[in-house]
N, C-alpha and C positions, 0 to 999 in steps of 0.2 A: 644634559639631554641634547641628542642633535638627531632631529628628525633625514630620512633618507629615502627619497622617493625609489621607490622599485615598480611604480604602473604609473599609467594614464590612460585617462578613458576620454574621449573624446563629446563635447557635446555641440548640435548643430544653433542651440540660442543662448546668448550668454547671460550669467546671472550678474543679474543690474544690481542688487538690492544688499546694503551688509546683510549678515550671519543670513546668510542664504542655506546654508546645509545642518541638515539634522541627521542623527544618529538616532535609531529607535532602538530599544532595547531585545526586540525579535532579529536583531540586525537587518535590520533596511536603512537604507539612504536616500534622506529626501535631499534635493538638489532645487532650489528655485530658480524661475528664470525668467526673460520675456514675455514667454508664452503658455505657459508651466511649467510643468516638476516632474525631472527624472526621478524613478525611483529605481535603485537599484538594489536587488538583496542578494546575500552573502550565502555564498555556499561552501559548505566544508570539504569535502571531495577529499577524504584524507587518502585516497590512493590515486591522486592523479601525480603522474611525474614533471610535468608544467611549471615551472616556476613562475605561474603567475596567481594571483586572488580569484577564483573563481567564483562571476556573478551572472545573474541575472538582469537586465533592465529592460524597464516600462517607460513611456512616457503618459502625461495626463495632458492634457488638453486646460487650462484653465478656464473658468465659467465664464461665460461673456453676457450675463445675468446683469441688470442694472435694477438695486432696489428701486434708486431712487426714480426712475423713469418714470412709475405711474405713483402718486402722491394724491391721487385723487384729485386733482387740480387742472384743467385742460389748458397750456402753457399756452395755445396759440389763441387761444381768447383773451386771457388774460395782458397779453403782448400788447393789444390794439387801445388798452387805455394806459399806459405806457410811457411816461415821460424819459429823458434820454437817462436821465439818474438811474432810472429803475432798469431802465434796459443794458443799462452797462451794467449792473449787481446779478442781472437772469446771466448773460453773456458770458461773462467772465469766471462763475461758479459754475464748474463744471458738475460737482454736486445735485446743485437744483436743474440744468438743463443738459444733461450726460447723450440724450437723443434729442435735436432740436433742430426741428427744418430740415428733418432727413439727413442728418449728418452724422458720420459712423464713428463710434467710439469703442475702441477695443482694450479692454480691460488687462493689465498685468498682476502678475500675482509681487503681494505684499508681506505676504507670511506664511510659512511653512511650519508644523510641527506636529511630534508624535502625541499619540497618547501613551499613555503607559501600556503596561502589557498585562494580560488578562493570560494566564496561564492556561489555556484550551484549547484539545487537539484540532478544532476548524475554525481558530481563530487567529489575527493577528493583529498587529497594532493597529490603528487607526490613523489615519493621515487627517488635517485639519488644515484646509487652504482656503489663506481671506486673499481677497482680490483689493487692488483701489478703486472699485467702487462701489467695497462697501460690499460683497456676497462671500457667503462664508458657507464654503461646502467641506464634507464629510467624505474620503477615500477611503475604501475596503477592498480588500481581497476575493474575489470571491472565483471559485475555481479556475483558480490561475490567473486570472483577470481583473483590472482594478477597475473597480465601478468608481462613481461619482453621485452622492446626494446632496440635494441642496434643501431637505425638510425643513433644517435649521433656520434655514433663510426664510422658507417661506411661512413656518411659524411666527417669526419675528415680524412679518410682513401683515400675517394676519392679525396678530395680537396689535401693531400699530394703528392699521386700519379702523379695526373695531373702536378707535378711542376717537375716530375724526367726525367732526358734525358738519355742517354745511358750509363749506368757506364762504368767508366772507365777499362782501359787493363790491368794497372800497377797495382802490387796485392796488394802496399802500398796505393796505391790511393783509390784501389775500396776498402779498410778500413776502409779508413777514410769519402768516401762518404756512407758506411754499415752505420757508426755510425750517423750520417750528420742526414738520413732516421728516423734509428730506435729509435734517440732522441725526431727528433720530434715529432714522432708518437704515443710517450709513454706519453698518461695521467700520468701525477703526483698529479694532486688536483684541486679540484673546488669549486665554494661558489653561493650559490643561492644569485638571486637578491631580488628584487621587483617583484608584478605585472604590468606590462604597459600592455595597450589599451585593459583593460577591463580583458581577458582571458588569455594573453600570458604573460609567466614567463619568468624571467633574468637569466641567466647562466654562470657563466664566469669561464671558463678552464685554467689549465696551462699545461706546457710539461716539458719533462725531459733537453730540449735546450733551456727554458725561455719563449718559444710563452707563447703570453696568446690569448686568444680567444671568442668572445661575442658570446653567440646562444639566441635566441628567441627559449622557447619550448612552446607549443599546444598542447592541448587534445581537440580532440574533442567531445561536450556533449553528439552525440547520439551514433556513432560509436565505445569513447573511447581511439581508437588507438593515440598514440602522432608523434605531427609531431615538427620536429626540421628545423629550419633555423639559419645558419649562418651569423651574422649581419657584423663582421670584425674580423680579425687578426691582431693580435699587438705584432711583429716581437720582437727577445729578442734584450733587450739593450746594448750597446757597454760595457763591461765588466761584464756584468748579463747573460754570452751564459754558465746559469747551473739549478739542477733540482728548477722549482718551488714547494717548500715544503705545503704551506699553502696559503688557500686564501678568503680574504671575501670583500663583496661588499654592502657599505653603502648609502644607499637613503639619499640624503640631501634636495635638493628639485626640481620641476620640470624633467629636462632630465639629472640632474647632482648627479656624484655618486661619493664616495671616495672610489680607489679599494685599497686593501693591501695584495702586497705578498713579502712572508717570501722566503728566498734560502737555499739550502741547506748547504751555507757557513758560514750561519748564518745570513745574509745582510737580512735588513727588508726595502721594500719599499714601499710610497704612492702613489698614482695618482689622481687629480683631473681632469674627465671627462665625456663627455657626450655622452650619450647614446641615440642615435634614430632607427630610422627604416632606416633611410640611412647609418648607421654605428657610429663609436667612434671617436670619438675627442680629444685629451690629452690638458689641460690647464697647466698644472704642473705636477712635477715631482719630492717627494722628498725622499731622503734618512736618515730615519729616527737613523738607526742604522746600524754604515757601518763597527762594529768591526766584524772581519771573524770569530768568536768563534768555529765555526764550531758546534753549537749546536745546532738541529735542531730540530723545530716547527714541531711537529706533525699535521695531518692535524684534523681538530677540535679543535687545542690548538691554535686559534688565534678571541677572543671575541672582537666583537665592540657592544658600546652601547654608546645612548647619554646621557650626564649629564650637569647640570646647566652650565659647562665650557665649553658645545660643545662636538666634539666626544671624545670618551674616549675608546683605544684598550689596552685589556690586553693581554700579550703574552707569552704564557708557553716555556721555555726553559731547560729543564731540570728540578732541583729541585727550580729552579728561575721561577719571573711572572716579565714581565717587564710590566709598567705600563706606556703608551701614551696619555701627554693630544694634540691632536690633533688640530689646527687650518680653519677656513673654503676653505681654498686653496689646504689641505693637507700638511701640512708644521708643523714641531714639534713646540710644546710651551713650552713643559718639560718635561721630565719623573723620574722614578722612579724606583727600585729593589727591590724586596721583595726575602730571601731568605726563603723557606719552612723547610728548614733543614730536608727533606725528598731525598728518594732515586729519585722520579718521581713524578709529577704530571697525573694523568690523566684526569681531568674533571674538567672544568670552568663553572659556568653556573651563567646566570643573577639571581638574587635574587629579590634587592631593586633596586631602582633609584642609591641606596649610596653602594650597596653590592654585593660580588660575592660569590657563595658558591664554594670552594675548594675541591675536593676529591685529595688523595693521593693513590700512590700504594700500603702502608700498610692500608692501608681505612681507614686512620684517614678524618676527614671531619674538615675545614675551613672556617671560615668567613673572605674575606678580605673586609674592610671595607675603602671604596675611599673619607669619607666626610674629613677626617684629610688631613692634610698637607701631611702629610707622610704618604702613605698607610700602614696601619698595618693589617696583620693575626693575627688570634684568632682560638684556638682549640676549636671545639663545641666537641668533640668525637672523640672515639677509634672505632677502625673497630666492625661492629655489627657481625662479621662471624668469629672473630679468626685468628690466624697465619698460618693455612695452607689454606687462600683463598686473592689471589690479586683483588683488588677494579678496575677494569676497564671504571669508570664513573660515571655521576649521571645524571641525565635528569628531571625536574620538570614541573608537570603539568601547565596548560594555569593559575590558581587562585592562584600557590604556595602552594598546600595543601598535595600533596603526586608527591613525590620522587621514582622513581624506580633507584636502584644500580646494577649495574652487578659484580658479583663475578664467579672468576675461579680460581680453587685449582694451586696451585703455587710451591708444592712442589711433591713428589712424589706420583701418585695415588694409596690411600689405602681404595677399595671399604666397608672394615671394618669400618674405622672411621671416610669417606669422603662419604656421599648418595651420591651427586649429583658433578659430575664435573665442572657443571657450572648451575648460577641461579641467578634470577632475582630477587634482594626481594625487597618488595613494602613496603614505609615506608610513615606514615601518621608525615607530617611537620608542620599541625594545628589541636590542639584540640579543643572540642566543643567550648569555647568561642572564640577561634580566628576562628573558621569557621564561627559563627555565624556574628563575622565582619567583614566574606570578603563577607558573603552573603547579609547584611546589611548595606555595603557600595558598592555594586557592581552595576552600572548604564549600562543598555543593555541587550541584548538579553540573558535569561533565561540558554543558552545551552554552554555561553564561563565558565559558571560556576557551569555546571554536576561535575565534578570532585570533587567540594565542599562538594558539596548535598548528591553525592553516600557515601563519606567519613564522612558527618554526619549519615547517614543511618547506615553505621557499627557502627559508637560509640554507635549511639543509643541502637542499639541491644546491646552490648558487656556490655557497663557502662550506663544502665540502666536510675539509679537516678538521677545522676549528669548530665548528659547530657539532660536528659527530665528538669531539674532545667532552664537550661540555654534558652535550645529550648520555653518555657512556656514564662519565661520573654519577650522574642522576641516578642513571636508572640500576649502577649498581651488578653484583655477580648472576640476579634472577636465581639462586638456588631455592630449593625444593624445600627447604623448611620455611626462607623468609616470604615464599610464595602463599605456603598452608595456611599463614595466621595472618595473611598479609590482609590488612580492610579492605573494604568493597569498593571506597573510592580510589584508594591508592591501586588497587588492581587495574581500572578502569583507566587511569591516567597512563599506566605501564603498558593498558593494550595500544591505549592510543598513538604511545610515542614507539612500541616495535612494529605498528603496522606503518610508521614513515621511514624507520631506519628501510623498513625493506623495500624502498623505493630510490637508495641512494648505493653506491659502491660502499661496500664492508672490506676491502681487500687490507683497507689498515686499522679495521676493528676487531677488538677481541672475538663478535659476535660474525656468526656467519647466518646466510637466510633462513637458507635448513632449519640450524639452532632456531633462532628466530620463530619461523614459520610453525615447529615444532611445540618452539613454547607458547605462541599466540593459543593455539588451540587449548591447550591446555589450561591457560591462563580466564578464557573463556566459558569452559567448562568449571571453571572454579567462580565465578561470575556468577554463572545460572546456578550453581550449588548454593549461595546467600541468598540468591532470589527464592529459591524452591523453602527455603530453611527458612526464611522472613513469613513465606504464603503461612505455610506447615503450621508455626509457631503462632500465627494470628487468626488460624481460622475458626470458625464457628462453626458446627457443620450442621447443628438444628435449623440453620437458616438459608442452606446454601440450595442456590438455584441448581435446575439439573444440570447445565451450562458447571458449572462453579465442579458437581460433585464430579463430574469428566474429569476436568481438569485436576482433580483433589486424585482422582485412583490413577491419574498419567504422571502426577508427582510420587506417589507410592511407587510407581517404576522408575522415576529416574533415581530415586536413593538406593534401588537394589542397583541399577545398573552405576551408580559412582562408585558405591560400594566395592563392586566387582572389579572395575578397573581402576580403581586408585587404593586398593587396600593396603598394598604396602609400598606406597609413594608420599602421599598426602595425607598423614596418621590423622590432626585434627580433623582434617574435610568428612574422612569417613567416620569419623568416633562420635562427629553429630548428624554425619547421617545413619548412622545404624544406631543412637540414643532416638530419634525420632521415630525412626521405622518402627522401634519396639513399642512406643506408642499411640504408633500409629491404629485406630479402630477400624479397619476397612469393612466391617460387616455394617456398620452405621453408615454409611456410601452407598448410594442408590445407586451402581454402577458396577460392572463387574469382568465386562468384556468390552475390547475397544473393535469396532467395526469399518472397515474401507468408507470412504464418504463417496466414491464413486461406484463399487459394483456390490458395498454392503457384507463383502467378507472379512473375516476376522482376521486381524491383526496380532500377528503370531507370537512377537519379536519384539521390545522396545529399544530399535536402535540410534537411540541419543536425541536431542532436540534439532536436530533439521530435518526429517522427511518420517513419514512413517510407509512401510511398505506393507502390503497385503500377501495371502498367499496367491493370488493372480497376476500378484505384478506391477499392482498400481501402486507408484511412490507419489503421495502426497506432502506438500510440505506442514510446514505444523507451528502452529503462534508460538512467538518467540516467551509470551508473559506464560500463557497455560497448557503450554504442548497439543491444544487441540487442533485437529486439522482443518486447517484450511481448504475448503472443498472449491469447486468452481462457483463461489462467490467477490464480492468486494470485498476488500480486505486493506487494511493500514502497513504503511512499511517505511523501512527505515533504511532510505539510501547510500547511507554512511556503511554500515553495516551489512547490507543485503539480506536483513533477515525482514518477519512481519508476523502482524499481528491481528488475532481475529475481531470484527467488530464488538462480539462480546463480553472483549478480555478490554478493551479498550473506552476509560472512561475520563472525564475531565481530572481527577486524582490519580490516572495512572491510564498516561499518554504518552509515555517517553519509552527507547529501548532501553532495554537490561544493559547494555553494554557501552551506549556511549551518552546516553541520555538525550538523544535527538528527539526532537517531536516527531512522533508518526506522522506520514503525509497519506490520506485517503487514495487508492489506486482503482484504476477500473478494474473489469472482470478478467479475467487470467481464465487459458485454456488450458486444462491440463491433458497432456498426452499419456496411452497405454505405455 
């Protein structure tokens, strides 16, 4: 493996923090930094000729929320009885006095991470930024714009509250209950869960006095706004009353998770338990590693993943990765040491089933590799940016094809011979023929493997021959018979990869645009013939809305009209569209005549699924899932494609295009002209 930057993106604050960069599964890029968190998401654009990754970027502002500021406690009374002991313990904890005597404290962010991904067309991942001090808000999307909640917080605030009685008189006392407060109050780290019952994500919190904490979060589809419930609290443990460092939460199966947190003492714990809507349950409790080293687990330096032995958690310590083979209870089997013989670690991230990729603070990059007995590192590379820039991560796309790294200048800023303070450079991890096998072995929806596609797109452009060599071989002669019986997904990967040939020179390809161009359409039209033969073959029609029975007698016309035009090209496509047709009932269809959506006259003609025309003249276009037209309303569309879809064809099981499996994106109102 030898990673090859081909971008950089430039950022104006640089990321202080290790594993600063996450990858979500919707493809966005959180980016942490000083101030907050770029976020940047990933756009497919498979006909742009640019050989560059085309994104999107936000920035968020991080919260400048201090829990611990009001504790119920008024600090400037409590001051005046005061001896210099006590006054040095208020002073120097910035915790217990974060605003004091007017003095300003500006919070940075400590943690970035996604949630998982919730499969619905107005939804997207969720972002989850804790601050150091201790506030822990919620980022969404919401019409193009990323909001900011901090419910979480201020649940947490409220539920602490609610348990304080009157502090005490004695100015020792009212110290110690100051800190009692402003421990528990202070977010230290959290780890996304699962999704459970459908929409609602897993969250589990820790504090600076051990609590850990279960929330159920919620978006809702149409409004957006997130709503948080707290499922339970799980009080710290009898010698565990310190900060929790790190934390992650392992789906095993059903309502039981493996949670593990790291302390600031060093101490690494596991729990087997279950999680419901009624609250948590603890079955076990183990102590995996109980030396105090006092070296502490950054939060994102703590990786679980499964492997053929069960759970397997890696855990960065310093210039060490301890390596946990995990039990089903949570209880240790064995572990392991790896020393880096680096200054820090900053970034773990899943690779293989058998592999982790390693970043270092000098950006050297690592494979550690978990199939040996003995887990062994391996140097892949030296930092790609030089000595005056530290390596703060590394984040990999959903297919493993491209890697973004965060670099920030390390040493003193010299705007002569340093452009940029800090920057994000994007580095392609598979060249043409290992793209070509992660697109050639990838089974599923079209869109968990944009990343791939986009990243063949630039080689294409860039390296020309070689790359057009390898693409050719894939995709094979295109005849007419392997086309007819060819599957739905493999069709779908064949439109995606002619619609990039045709943005590179063919002068020394078998294939010409024309060809090409020729056979996309076609290839397309054999697309909607599976879609229309899936609807056909599954529908109900005692149950179908009047919306549904439209679309059900506009599918009755496109099987005469393939019929008609592929009858003696494409034998199979037609011999199940005219096995269909015959049993087709159209007298059971409440529907009988298609009519203009703008001047109400009939529709004479059924000419194909892009437009429908009237005898007036008005061509409307028409949903890509159920050919109905699209009239001068809102409507979803799929900019990969340039087709769309009506809001009523469009539902959280069936959100994607027929062609490339893109999510719909909601669009304003569209004018349509005579």
């Amino acid at each position: 493996m030898k990673l090859q930057d081909f971008q950089c993106s430039k950022c104006s604050h640089p990321a202080h923090i290790p594993f600063s960069v996450e990858w979500s599964d919707d493809d966005c890029i959180a980016l942490a930094t000083e101030k907050g968190a770029y976020i940047t998401i990933l756009q497919s654009l498979p006909k742009s000729k640019n050989a560059v990754m085309h994104t999107e970027r936000f920035f968020i502002s991080c919260s400048k929320a201090c829990p611990t500021e009001n504790c119920g406690i008024d600090i400037n009374e409590l001051i005046k009885d005061f001896d210099q002991h006590q006054m040095y313990q208020l002073v120097q904890d910035i915790t217990l006095s974060p605003v004091f005597k007017n003095s300003s404290y500006s919070p940075s962010v400590k943690q970035v991470a996604w949630s998982p991904v919730v499969m619905k067309h107005k939804l997207r991942c969720l972002l989850a930024m804790l601050t150091d001090s201790g506030s822990l808000s919620i980022c969404y999307n919401s019409s193009d714009e990323w909001q900011m909640d901090s419910s979480l917080s201020l649940a947490w605030f409220d539920y602490c509250s609610s348990q304080w009685e009157r502090p005490p008189v004695d100015s020792g006392e009212a110290l110690e209950e100051l800190k009692k407060r402003a421990y528990k109050l202070k977010l230290s780290a959290f780890a996304w869960g699962s999704v459970i019952e459908v929409s609602w994500y897993l969250l589990v919190t820790g504090a600076w006095d051990g609590t850990m904490t279960v929330w159920k979060v919620y978006q809702d589809p149409d409004m957006k706004n997130v709503c948080v419930q707290m499922l339970d609290v799980l009080p710290s443990f009898d010698g565990f009353h310190t900060i929790v460092t790190a934390l992650s939460c392992q789906h095993l199966e059903e309502n039981n998770y493996i949670v593990t947190a790291c302390y600031i003492d060093g101490r690494i714990v596991t729990m087997l338990v279950s999680i419901t809507s009624d609250g948590l349950k603890i079955f076990s409790r183990n102590v995996i590693w109980d030396d105090g080293d006092r070296i502490q687990v950054y939060p994102g330096g703590l990786l679980s993943k499964f492997s053929t032995e069960g759970l397997l958690l890696a855990v960065n310590k310093g210039p060490y990765i301890l390596i946990f083979r995990i039990g089903p209870s949570g209880e240790l089997k064995e572990y392991h040491i790896v020393n880096s013989q680096e200054i820090l670690i900053t970034g773990l991230t899943d690779f293989s089933p058998t592999e982790v990729l390693v970043t270092a603070y000098s950006g050297s990059i690592y494979i550690l590799n978990l199939e040996k007995s003995e887990p062994e590192l391996t140097k892949e590379q030296s930092s790609l940016r030089g000595n005056h820039y530290s390596c703060n991560g590394l984040a990999l796309s959903k297919s493993k094809a491209i890697a973004v790294i965060p670099y920030s200048v390390k040493t003193n800023y010299d705007h002569l011979t340093m452009k940029e303070l800090c920057h994000l450079l994007w580095c392609s991890v598979a060249h043409h023929s290992e793209i070509m096998s992660i697109i050639a072995a990838h089974a599923g929806p079209l869109s968990s493997i944009w990343d791939a596609i986009s990243l063949l797109r630039i080689e294409l452009i860039l390296n020309n021959n070689e790359s057009l060599d390898a693409v050719s071989r894939w995709l094979g002669e295109l005849s007419t018979e392997e086309l007819d019986t060819m599957e739905i997904e493999r069709l779908k990967k064949n439109l995606a990869i002619m619609r990039l040939l045709q943005l590179v020179d063919l002068s020394k390809s078998k294939y010409t645009h024309s060809q090409l161009a020729s056979i996309e359409e076609e290839v397309k039209e054999l697309i909607m013939s599976c879609h229309v033969f899936k609807i056909i073959s599954n529908a109900n029609i005692e149950k179908m809305t009047k919306f549904q029975s439209k679309s059900f007698y506009l599918m009755k016309k496109w099987l005469e009209y393939i019929i008609s035009k592929f009858e003696s090209k494409y034998n199979f496509t037609t011999t199940t569209a005219s096995t269909l047709l015959e049993e087709f009932n159209i007298e059971e269809i409440d529907f009988n005549k298609e009519l203009c959506e703008i001047c109400g006259a009939e529709v004479p003609t059924f000419m194909g699924a892009g437009t429908s025309k009237c005898v007036a003249g008005h061509e409307v276009p028409r949903c890509c899932l159920s050919f109905v037209q699209c009239g001068p309303l809102a409507y979803y569309k799929c900019f990969n494609c340039d087709v769309i879809a009506h809001p009523e064809a469009v539902s959280d099981e069936n959100n994607s295009c027929i062609y490339c499996d893109n999510t719909f994106k909601f669009t304003e109102i569209i004018q349509l002209k005579n």
